[in-house]
N, CA, C and O atoms as a GROMACS GRO file, in nm:
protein
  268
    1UNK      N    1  -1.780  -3.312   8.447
    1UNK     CA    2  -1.753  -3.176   8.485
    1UNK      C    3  -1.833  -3.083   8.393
    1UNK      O    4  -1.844  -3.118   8.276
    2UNK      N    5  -1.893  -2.962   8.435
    2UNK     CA    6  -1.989  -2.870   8.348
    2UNK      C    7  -1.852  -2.731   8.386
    2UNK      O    8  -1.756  -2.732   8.462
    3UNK      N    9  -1.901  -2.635   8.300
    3UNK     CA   10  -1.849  -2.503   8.325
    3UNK      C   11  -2.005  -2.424   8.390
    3UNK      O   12  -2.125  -2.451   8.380
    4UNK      N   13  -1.886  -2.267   8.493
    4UNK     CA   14  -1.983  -2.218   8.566
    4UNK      C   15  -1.938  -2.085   8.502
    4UNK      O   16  -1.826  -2.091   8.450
    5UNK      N   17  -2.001  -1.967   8.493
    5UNK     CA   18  -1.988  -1.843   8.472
    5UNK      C   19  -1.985  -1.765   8.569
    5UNK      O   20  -2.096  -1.743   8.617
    6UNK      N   21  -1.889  -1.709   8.624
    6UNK     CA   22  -1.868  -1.576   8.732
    6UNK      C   23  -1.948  -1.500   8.720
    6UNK      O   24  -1.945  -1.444   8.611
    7UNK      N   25  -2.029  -1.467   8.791
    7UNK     CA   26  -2.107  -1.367   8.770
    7UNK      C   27  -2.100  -1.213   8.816
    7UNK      O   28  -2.172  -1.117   8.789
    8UNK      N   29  -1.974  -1.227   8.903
    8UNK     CA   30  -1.928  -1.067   8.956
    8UNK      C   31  -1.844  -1.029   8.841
    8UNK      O   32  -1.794  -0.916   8.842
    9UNK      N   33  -1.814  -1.134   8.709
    9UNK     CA   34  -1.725  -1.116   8.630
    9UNK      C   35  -1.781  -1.096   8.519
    9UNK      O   36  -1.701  -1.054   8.434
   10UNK      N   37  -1.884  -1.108   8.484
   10UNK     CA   38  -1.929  -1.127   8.374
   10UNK      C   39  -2.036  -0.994   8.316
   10UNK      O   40  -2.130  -0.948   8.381
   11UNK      N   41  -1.993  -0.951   8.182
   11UNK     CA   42  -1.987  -0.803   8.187
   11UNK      C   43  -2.151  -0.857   8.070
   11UNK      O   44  -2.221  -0.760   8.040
   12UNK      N   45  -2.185  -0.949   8.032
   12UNK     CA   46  -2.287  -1.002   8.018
   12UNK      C   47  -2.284  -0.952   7.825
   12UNK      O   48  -2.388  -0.909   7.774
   13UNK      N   49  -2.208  -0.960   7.775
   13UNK     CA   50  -2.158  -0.914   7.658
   13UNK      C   51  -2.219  -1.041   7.510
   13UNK      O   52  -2.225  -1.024   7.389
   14UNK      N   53  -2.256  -1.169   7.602
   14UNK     CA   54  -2.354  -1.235   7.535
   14UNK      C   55  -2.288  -1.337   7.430
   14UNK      O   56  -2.351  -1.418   7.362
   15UNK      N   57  -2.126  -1.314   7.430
   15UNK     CA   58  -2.094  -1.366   7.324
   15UNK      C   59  -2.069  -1.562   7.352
   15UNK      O   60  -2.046  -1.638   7.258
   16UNK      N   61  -2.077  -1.595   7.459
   16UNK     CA   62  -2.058  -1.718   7.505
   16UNK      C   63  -2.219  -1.783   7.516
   16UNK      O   64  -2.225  -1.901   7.550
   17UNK      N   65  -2.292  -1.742   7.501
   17UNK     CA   66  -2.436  -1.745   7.404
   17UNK      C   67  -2.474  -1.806   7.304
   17UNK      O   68  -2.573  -1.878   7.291
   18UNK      N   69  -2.388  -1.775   7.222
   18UNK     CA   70  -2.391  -1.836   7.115
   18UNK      C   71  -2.292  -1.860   7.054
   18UNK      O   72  -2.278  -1.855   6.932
   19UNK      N   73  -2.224  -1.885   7.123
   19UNK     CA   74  -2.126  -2.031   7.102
   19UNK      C   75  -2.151  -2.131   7.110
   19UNK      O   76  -2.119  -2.216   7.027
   20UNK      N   77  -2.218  -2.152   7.214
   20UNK     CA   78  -2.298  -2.287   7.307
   20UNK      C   79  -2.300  -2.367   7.189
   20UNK      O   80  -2.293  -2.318   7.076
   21UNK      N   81  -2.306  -2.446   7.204
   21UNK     CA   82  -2.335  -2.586   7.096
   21UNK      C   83  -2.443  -2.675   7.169
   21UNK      O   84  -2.494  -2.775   7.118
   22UNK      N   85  -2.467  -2.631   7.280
   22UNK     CA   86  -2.550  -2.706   7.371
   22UNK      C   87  -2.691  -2.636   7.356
   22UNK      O   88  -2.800  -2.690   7.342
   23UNK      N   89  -2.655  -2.487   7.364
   23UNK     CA   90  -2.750  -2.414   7.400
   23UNK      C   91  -2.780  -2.410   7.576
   23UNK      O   92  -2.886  -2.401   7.638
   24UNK      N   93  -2.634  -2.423   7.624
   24UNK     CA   94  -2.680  -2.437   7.796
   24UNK      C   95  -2.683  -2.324   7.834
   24UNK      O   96  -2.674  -2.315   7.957
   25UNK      N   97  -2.693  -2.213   7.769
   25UNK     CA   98  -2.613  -2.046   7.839
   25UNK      C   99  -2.752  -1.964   7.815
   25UNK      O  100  -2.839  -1.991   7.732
   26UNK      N  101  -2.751  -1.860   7.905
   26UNK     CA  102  -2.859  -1.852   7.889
   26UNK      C  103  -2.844  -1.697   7.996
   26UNK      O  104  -2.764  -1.684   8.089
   27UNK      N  105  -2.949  -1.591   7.948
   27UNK     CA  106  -2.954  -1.481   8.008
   27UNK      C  107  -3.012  -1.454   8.165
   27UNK      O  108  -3.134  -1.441   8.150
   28UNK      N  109  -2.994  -1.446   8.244
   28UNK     CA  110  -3.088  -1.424   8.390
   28UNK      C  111  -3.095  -1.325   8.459
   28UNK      O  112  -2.980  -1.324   8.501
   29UNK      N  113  -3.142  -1.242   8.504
   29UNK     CA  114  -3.085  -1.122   8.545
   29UNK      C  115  -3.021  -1.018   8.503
   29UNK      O  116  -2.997  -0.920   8.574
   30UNK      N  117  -2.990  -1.029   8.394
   30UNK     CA  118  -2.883  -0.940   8.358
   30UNK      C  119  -2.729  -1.021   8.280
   30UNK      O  120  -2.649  -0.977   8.197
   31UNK      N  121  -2.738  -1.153   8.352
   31UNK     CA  122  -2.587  -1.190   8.376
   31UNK      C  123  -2.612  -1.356   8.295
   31UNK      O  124  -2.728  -1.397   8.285
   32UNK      N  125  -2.513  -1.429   8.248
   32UNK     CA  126  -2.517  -1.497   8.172
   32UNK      C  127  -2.516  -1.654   8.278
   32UNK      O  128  -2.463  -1.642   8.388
   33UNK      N  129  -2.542  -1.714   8.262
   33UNK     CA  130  -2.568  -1.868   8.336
   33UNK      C  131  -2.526  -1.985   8.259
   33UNK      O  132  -2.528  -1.976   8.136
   34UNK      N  133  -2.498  -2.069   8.302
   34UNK     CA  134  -2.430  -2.214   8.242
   34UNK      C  135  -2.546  -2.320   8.303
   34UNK      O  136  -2.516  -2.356   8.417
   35UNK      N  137  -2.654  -2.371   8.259
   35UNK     CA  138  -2.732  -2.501   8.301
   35UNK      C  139  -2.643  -2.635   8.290
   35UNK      O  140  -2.625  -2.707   8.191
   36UNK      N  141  -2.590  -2.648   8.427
   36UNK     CA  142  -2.507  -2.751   8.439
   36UNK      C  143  -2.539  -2.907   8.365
   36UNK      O  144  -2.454  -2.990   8.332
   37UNK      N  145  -2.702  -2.920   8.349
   37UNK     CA  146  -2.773  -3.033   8.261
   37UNK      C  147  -2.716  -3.049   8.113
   37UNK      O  148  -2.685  -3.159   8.067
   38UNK      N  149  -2.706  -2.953   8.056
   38UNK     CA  150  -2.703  -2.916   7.895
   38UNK      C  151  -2.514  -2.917   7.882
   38UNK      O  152  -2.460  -2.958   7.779
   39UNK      N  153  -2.431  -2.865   8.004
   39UNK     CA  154  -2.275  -2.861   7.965
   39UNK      C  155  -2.203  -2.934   7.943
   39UNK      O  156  -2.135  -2.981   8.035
   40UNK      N  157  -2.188  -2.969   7.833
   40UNK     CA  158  -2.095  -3.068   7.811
   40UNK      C  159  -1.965  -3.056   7.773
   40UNK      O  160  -1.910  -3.155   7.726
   41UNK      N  161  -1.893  -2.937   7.785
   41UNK     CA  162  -1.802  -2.872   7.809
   41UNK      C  163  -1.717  -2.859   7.654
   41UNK      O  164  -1.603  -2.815   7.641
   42UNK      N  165  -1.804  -2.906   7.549
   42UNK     CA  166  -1.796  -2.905   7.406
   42UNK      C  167  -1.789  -2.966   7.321
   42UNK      O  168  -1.802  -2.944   7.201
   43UNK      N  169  -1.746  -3.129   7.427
   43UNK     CA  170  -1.732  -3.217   7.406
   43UNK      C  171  -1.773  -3.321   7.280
   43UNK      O  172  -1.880  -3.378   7.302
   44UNK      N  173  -1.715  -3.353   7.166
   44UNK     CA  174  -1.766  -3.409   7.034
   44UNK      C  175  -1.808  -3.259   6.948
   44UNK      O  176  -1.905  -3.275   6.874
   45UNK      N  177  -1.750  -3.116   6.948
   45UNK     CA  178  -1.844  -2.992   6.928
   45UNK      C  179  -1.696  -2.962   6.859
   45UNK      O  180  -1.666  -2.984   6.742
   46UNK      N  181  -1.614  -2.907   6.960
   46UNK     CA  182  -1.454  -2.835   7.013
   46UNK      C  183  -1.346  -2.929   7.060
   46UNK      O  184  -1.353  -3.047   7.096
   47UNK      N  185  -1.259  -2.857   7.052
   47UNK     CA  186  -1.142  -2.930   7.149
   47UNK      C  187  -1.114  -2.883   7.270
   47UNK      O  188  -1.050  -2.932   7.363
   48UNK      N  189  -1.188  -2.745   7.254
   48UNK     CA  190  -1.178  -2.678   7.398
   48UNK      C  191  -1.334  -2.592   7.440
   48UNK      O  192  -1.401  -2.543   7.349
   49UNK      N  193  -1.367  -2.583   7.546
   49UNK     CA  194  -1.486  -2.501   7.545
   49UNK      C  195  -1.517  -2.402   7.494
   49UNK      O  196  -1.416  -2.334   7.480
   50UNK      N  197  -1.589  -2.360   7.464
   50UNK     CA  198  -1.642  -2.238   7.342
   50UNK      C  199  -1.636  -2.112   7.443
   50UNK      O  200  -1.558  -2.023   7.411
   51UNK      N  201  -1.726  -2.093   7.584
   51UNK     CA  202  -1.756  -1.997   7.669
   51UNK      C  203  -1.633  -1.959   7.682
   51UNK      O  204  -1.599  -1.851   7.634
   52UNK      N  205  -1.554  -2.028   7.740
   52UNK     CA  206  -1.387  -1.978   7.791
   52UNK      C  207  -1.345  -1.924   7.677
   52UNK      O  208  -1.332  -1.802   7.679
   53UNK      N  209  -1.308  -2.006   7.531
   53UNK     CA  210  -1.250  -1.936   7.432
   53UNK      C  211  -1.301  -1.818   7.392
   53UNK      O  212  -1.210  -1.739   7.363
   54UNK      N  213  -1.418  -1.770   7.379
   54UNK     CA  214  -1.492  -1.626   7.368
   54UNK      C  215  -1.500  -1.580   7.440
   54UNK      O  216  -1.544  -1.477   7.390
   55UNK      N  217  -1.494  -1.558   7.554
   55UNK     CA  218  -1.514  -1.484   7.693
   55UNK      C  219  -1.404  -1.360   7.666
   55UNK      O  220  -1.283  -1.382   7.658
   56UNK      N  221  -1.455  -1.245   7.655
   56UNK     CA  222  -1.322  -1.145   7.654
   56UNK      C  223  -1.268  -1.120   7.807
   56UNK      O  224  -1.173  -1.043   7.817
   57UNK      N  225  -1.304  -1.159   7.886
   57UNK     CA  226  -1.308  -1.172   8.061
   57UNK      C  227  -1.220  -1.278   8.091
   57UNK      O  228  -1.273  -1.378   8.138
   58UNK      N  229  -1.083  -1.280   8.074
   58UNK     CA  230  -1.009  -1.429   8.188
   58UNK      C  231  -1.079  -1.474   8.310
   58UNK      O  232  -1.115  -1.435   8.422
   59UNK      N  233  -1.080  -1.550   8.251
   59UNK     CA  234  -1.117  -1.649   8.382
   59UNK      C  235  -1.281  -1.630   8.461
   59UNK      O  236  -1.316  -1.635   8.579
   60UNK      N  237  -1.352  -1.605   8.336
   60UNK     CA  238  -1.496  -1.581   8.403
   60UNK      C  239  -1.568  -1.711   8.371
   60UNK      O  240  -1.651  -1.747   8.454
   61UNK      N  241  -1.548  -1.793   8.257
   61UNK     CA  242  -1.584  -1.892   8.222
   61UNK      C  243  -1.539  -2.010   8.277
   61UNK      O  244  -1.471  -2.058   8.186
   62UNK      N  245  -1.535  -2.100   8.386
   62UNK     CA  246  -1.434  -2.210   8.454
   62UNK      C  247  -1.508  -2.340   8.500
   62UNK      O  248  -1.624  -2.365   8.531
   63UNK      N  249  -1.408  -2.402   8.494
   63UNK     CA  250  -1.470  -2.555   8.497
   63UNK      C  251  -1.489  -2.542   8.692
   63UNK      O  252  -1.440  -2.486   8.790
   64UNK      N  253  -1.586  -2.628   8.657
   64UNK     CA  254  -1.712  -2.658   8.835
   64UNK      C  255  -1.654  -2.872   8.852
   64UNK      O  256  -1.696  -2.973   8.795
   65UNK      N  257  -1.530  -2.846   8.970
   65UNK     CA  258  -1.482  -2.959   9.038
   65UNK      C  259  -1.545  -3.056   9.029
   65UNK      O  260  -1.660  -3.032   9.064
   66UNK      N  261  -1.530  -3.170   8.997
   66UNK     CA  262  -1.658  -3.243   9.061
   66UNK      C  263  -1.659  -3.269   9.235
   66UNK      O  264  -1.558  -3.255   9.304
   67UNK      N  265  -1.759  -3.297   9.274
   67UNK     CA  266  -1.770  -3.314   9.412
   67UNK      C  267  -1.731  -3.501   9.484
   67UNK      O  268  -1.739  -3.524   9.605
   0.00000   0.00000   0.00000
């Protein structure tokens, strides 16, 4: 499972940026992005994901189902 960033939600405030431990986050447009390759959701880093825990936005940072 990777995390995805809302992007109608995301006020692009940068701070889930550099949290990354991956370095998967990343600026585009304006609005912040999660490279599903690089997410490892913090795994061996955190106990919990970094994006979600810094996100001043509930629920903009969220885990992507697997298919």
């Amino acid at each position: 499972m990777t995390y995805k960033i809302i992007a109608s939600q995301c006020t692009g405030c940068g701070a889930c940026e550099f949290e990354c431990p991956n370095a998967a986050i990343s600026l585009k447009n304006d609005i912040y992005v999660i490279n599903p390759t690089q997410c490892t959701q913090c795994e061996g880093h955190f106990d919990a994901p970094q994006c979600a825990v810094v996100c001043p936005v509930p629920d903009t940072c969220v885990p992507v189902p697997r298919e």
